[in-house]
PDB file of N, CA, C and O in Angstrom:
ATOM      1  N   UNK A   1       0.976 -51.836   4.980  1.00  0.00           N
ATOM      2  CA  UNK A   1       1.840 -51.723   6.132  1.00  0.00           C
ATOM      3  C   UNK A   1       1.255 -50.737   7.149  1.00  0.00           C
ATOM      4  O   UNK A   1       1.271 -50.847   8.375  1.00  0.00           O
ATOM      5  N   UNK A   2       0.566 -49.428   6.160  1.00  0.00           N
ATOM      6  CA  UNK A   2       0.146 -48.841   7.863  1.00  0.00           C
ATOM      7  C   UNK A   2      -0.979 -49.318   8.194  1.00  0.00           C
ATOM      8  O   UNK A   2      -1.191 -48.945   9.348  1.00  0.00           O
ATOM      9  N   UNK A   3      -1.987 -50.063   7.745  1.00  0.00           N
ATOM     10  CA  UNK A   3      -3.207 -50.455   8.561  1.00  0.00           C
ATOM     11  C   UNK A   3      -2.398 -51.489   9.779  1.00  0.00           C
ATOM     12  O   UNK A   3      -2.695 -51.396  10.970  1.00  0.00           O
ATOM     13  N   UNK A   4      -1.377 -52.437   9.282  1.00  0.00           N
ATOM     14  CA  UNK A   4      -0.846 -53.196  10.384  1.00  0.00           C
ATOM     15  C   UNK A   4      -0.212 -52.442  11.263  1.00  0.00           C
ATOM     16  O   UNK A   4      -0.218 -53.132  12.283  1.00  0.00           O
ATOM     17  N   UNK A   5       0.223 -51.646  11.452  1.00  0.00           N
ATOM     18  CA  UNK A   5       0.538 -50.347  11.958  1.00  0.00           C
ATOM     19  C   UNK A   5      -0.596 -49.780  13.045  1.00  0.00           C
ATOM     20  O   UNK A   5      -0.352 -49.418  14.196  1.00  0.00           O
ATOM     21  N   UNK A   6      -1.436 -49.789  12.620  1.00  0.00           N
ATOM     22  CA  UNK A   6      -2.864 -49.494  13.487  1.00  0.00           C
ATOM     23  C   UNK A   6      -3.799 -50.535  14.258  1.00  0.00           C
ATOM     24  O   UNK A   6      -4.766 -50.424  15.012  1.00  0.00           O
ATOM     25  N   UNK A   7      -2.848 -51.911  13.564  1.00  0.00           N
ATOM     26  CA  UNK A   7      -3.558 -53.290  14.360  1.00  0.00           C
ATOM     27  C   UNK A   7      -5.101 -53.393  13.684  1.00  0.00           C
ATOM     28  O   UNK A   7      -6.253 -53.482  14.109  1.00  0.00           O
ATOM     29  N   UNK A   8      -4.262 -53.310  12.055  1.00  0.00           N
ATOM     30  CA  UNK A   8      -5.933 -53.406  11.044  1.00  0.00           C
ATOM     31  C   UNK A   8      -5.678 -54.593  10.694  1.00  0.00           C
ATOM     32  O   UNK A   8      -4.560 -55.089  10.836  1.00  0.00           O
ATOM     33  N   UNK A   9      -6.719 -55.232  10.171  1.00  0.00           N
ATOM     34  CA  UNK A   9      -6.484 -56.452   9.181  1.00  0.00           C
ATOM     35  C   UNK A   9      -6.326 -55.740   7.680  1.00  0.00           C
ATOM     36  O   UNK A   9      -7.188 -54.987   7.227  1.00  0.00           O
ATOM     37  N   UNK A  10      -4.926 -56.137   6.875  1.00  0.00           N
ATOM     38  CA  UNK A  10      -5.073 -55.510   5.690  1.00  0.00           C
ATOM     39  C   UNK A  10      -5.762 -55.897   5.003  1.00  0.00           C
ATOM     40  O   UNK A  10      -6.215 -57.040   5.061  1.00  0.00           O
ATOM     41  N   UNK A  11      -6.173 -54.664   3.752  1.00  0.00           N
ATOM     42  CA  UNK A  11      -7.235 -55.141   3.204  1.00  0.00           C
ATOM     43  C   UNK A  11      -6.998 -54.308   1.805  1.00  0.00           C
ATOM     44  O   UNK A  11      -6.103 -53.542   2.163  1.00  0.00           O
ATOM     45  N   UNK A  12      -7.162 -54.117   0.957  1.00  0.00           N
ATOM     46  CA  UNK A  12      -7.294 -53.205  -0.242  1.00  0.00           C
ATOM     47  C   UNK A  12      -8.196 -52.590  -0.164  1.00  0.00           C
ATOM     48  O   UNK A  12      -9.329 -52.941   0.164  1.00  0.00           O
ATOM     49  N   UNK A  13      -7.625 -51.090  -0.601  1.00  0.00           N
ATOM     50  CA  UNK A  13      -8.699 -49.967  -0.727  1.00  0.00           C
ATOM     51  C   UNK A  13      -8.750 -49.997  -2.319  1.00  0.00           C
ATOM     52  O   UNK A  13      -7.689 -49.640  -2.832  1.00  0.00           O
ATOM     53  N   UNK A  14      -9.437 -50.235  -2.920  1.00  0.00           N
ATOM     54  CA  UNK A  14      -9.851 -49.309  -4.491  1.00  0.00           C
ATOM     55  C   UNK A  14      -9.688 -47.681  -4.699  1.00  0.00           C
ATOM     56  O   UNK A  14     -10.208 -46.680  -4.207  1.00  0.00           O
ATOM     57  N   UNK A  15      -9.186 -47.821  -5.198  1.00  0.00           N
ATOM     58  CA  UNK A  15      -9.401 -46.451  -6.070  1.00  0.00           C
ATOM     59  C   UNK A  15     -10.415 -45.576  -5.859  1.00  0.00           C
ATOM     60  O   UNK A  15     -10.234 -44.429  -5.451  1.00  0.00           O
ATOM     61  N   UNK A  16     -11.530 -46.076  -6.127  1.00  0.00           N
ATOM     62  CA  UNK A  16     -13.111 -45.217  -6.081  1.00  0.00           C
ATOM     63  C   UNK A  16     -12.782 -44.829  -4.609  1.00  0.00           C
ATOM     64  O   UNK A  16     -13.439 -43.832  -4.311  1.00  0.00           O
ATOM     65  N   UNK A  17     -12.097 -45.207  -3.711  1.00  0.00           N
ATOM     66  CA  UNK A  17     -12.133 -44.688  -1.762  1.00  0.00           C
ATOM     67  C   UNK A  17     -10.849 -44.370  -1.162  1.00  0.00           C
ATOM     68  O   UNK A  17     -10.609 -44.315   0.044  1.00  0.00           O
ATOM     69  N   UNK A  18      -9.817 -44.106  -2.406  1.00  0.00           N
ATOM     70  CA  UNK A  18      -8.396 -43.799  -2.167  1.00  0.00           C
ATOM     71  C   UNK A  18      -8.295 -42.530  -1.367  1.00  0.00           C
ATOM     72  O   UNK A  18      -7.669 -42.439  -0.311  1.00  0.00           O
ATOM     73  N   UNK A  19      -8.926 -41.605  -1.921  1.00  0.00           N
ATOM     74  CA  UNK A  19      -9.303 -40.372  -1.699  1.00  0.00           C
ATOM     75  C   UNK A  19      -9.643 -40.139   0.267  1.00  0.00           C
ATOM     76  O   UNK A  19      -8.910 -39.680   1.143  1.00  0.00           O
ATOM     77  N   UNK A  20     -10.485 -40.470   0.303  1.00  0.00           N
ATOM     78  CA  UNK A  20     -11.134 -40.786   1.618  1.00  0.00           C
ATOM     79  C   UNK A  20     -10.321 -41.414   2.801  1.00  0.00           C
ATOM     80  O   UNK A  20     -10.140 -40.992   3.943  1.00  0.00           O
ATOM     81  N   UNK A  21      -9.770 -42.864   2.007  1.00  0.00           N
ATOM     82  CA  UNK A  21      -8.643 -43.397   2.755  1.00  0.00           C
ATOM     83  C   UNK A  21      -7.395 -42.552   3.160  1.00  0.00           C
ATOM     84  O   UNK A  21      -6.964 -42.516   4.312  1.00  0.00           O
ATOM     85  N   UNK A  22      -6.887 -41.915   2.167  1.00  0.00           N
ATOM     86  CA  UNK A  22      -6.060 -41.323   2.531  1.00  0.00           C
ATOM     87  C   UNK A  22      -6.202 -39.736   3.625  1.00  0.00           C
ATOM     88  O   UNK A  22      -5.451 -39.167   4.417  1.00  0.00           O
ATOM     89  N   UNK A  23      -7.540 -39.511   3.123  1.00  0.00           N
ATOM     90  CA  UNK A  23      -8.121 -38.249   4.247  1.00  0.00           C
ATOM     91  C   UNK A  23      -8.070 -38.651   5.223  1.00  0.00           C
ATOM     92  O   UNK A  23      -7.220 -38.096   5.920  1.00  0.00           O
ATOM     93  N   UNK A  24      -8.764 -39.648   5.823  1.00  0.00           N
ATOM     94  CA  UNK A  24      -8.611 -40.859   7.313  1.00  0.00           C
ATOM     95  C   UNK A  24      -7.734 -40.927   7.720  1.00  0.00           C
ATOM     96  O   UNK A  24      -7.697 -40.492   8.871  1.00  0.00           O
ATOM     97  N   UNK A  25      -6.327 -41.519   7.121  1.00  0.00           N
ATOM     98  CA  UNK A  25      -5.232 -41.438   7.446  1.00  0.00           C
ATOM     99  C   UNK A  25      -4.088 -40.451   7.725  1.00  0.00           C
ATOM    100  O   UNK A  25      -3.098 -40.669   8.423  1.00  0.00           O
ATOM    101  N   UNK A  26      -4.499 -38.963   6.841  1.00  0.00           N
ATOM    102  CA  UNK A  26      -3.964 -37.861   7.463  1.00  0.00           C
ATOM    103  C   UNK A  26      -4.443 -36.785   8.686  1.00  0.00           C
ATOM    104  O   UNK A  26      -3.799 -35.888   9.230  1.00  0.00           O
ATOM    105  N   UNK A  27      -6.001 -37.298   8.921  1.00  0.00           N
ATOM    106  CA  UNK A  27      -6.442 -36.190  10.231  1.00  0.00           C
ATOM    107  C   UNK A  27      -6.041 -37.221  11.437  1.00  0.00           C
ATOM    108  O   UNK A  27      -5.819 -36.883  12.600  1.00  0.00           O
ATOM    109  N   UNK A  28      -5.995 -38.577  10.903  1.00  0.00           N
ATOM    110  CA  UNK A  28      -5.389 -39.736  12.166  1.00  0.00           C
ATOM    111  C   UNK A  28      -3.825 -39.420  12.560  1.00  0.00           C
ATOM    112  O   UNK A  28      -3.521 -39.659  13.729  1.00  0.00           O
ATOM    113  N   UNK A  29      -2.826 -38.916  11.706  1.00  0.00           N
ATOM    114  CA  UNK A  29      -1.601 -38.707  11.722  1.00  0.00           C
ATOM    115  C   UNK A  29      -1.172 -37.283  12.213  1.00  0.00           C
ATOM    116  O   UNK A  29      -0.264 -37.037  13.008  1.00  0.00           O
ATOM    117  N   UNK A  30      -2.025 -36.367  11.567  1.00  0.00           N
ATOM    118  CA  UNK A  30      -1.876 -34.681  12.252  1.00  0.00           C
ATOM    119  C   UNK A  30      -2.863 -34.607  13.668  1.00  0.00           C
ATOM    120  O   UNK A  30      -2.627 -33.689  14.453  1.00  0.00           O
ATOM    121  N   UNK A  31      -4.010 -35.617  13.998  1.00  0.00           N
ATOM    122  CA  UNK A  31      -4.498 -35.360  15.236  1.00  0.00           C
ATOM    123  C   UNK A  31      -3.453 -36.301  16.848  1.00  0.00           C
ATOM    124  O   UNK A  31      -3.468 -36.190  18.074  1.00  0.00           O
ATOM    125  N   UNK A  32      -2.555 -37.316  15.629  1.00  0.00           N
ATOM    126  CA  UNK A  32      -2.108 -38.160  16.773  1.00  0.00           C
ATOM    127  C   UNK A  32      -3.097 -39.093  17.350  1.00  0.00           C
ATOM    128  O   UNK A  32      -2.779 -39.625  18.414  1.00  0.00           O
ATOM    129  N   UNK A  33      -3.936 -39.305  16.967  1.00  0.00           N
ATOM    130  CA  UNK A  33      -5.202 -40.269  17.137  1.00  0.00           C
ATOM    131  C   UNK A  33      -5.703 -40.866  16.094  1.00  0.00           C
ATOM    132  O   UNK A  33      -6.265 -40.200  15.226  1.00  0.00           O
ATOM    133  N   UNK A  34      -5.567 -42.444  15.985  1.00  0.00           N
ATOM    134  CA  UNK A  34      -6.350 -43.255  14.996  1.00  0.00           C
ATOM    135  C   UNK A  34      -7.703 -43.503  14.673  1.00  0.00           C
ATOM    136  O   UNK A  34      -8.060 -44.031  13.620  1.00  0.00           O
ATOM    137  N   UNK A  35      -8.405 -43.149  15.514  1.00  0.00           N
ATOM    138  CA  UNK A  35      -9.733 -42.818  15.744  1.00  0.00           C
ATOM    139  C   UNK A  35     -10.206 -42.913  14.569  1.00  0.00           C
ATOM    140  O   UNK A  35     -11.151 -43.675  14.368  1.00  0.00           O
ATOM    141  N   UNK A  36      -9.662 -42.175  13.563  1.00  0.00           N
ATOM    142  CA  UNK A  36     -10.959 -41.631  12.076  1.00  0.00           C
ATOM    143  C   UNK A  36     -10.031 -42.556  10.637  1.00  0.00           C
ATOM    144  O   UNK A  36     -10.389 -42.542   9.460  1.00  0.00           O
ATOM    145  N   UNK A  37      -9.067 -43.134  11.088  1.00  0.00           N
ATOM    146  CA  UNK A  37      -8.197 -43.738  10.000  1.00  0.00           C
ATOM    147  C   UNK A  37      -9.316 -45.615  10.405  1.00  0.00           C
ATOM    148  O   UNK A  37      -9.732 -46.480   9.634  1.00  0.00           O
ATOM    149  N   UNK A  38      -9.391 -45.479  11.861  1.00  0.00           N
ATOM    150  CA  UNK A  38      -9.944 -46.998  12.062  1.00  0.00           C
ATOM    151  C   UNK A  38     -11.903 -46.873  11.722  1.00  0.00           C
ATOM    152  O   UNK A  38     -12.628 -47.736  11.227  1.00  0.00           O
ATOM    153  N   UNK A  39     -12.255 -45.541  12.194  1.00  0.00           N
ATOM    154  CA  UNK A  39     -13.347 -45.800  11.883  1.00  0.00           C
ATOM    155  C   UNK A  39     -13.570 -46.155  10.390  1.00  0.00           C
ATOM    156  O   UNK A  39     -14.353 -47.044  10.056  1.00  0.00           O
ATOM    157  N   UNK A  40     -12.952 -45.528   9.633  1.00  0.00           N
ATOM    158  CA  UNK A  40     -12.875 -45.713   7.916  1.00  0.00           C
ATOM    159  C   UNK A  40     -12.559 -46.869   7.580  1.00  0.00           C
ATOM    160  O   UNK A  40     -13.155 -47.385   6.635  1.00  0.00           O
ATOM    161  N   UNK A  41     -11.444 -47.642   8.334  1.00  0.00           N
ATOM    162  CA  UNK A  41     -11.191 -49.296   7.869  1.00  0.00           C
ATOM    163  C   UNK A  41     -12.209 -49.881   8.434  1.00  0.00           C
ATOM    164  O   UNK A  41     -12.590 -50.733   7.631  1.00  0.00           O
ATOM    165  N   UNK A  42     -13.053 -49.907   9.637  1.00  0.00           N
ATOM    166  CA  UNK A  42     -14.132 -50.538   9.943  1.00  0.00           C
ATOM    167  C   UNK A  42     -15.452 -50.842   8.981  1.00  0.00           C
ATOM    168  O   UNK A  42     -16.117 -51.787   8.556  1.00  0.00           O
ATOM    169  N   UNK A  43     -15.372 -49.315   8.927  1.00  0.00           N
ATOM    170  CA  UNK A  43     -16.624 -49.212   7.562  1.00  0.00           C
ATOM    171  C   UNK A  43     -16.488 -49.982   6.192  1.00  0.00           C
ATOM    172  O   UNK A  43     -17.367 -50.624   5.618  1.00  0.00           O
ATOM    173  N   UNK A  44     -14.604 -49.673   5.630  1.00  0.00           N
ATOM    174  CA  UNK A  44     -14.145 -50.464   4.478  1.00  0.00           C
ATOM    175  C   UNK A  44     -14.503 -51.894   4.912  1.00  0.00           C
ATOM    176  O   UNK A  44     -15.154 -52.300   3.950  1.00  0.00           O
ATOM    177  N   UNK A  45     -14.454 -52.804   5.737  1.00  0.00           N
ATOM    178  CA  UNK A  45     -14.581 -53.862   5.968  1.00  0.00           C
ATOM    179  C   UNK A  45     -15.649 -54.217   5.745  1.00  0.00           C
ATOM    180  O   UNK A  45     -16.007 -54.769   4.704  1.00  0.00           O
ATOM    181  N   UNK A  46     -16.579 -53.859   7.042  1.00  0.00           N
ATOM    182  CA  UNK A  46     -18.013 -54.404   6.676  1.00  0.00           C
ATOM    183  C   UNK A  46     -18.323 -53.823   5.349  1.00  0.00           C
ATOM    184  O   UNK A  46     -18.606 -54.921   4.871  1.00  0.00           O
ATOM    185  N   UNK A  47     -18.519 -52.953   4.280  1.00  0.00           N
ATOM    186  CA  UNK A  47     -18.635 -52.701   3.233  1.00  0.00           C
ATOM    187  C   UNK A  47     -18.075 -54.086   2.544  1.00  0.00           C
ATOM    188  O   UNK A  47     -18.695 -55.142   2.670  1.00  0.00           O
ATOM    189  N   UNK A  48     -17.458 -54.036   2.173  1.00  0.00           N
ATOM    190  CA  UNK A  48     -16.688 -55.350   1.546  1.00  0.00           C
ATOM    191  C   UNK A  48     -16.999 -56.897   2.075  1.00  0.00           C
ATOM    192  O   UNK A  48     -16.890 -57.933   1.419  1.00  0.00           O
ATOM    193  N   UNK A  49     -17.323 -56.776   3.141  1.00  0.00           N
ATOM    194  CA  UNK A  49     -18.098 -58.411   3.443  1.00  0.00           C
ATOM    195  C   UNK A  49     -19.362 -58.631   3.014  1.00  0.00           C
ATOM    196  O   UNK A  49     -19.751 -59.628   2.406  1.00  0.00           O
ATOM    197  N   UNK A  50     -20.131 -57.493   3.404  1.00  0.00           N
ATOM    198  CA  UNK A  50     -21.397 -57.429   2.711  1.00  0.00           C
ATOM    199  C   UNK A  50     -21.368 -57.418   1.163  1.00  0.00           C
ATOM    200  O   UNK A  50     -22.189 -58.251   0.779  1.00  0.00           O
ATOM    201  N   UNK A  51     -20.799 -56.855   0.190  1.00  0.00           N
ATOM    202  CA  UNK A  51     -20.596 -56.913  -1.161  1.00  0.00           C
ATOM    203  C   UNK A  51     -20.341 -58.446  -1.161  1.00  0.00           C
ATOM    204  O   UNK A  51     -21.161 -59.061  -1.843  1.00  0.00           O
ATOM    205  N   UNK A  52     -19.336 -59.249  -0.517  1.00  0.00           N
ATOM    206  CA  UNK A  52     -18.718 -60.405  -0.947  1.00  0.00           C
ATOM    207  C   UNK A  52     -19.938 -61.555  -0.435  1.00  0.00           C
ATOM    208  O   UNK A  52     -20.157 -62.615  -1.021  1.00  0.00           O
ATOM    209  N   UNK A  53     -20.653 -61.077   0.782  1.00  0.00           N
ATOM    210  CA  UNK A  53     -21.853 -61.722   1.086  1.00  0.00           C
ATOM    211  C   UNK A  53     -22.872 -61.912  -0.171  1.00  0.00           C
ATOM    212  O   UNK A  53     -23.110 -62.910  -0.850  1.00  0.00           O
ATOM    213  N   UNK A  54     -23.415 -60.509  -0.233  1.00  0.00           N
ATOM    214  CA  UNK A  54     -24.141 -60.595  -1.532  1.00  0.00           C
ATOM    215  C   UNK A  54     -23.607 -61.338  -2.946  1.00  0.00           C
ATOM    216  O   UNK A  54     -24.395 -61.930  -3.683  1.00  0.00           O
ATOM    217  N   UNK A  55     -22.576 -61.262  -3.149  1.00  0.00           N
ATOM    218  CA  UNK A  55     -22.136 -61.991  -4.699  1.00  0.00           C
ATOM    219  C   UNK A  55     -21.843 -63.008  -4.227  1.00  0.00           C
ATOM    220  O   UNK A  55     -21.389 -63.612  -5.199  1.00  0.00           O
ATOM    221  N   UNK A  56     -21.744 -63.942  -3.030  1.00  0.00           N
ATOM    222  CA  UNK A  56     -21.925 -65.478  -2.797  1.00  0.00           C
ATOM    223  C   UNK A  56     -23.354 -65.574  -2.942  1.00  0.00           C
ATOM    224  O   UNK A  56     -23.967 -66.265  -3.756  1.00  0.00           O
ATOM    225  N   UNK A  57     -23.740 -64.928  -2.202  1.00  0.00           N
ATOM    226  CA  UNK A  57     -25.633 -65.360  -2.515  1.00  0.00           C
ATOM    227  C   UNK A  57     -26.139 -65.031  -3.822  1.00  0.00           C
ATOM    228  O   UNK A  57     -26.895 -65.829  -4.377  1.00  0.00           O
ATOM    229  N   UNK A  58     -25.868 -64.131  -4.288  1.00  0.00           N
ATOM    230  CA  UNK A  58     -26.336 -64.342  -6.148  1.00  0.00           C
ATOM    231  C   UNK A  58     -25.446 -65.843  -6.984  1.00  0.00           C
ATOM    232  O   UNK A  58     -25.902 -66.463  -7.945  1.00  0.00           O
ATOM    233  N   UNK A  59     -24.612 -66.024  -6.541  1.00  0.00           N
ATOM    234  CA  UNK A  59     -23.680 -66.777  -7.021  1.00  0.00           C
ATOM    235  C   UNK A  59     -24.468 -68.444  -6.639  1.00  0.00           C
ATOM    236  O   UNK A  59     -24.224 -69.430  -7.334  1.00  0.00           O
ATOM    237  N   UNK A  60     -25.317 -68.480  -5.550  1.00  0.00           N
ATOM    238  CA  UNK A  60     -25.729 -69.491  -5.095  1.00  0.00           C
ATOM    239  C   UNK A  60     -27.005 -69.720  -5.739  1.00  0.00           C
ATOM    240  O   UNK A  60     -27.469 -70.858  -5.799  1.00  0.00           O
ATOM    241  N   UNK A  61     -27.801 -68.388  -6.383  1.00  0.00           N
ATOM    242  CA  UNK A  61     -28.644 -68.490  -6.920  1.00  0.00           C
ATOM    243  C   UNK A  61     -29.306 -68.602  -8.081  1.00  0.00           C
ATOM    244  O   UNK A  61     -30.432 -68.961  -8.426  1.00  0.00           O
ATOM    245  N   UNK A  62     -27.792 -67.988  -8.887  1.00  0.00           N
ATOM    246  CA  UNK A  62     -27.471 -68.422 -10.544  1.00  0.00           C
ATOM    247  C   UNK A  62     -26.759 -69.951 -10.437  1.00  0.00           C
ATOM    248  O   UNK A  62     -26.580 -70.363 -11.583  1.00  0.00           O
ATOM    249  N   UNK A  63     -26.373 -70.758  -9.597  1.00  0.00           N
ATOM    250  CA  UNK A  63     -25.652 -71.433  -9.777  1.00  0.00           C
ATOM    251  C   UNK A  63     -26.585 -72.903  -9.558  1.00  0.00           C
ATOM    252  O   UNK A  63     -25.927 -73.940  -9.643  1.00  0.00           O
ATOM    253  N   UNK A  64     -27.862 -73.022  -9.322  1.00  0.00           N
ATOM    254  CA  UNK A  64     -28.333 -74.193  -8.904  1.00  0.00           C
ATOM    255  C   UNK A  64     -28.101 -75.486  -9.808  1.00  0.00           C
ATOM    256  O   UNK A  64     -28.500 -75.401 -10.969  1.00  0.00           O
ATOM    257  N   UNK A  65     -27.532 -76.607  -9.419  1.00  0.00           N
ATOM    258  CA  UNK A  65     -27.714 -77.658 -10.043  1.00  0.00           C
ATOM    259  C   UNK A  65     -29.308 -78.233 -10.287  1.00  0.00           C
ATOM    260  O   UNK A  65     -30.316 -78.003  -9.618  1.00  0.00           O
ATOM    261  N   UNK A  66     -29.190 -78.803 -11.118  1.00  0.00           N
ATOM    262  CA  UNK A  66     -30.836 -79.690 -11.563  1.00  0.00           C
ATOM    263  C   UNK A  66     -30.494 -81.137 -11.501  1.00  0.00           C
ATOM    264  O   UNK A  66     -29.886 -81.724 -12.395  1.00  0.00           O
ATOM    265  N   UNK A  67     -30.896 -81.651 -10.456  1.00  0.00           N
ATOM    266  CA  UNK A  67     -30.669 -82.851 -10.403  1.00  0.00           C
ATOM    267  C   UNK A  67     -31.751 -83.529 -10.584  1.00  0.00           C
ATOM    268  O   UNK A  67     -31.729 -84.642 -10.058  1.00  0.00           O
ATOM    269  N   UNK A  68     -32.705 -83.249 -11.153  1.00  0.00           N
ATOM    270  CA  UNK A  68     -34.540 -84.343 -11.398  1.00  0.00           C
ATOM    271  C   UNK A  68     -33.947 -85.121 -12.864  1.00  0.00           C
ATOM    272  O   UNK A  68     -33.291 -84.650 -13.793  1.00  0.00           O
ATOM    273  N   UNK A  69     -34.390 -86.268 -12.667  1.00  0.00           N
ATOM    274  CA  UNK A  69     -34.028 -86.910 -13.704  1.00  0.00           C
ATOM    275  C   UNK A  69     -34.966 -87.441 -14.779  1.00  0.00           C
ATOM    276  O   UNK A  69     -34.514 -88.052 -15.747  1.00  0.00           O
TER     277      UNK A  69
END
């Protein structure tokens, strides 16, 4: 709810970046500026496309059919 709040696309943070996320989100809330809550979801994003990039492309590369007959 608060990334939609900030006009984020939601997304899940993990655990391993809860920490961080939530730092982002309190100097964004005590400065009155979203600035460092969005730069952090920006980064979470592309982080996470690229991961999901990469495990389609391994996924494409363990996955070849053999079609020679």
């Amino acid at each position: 709810m608060i990334q939609t709040e900030y006009g984020m696309i939601p997304s899940v943070v993990k655990k391993e970046v809860r920490e961080e996320y939530i730092k982002a989100l309190s100097i964004s809330q005590d400065d009155d500026n979203p600035e460092k809550f969005m730069e952090f979801m920006f980064n979470h994003h592309q982080n996470n496309l690229e991961l999901y990039m990469s495990e389609y492309k391994d996924s494409l590369e363990n996955d070849r059919l053999d079609f020679e007959i």
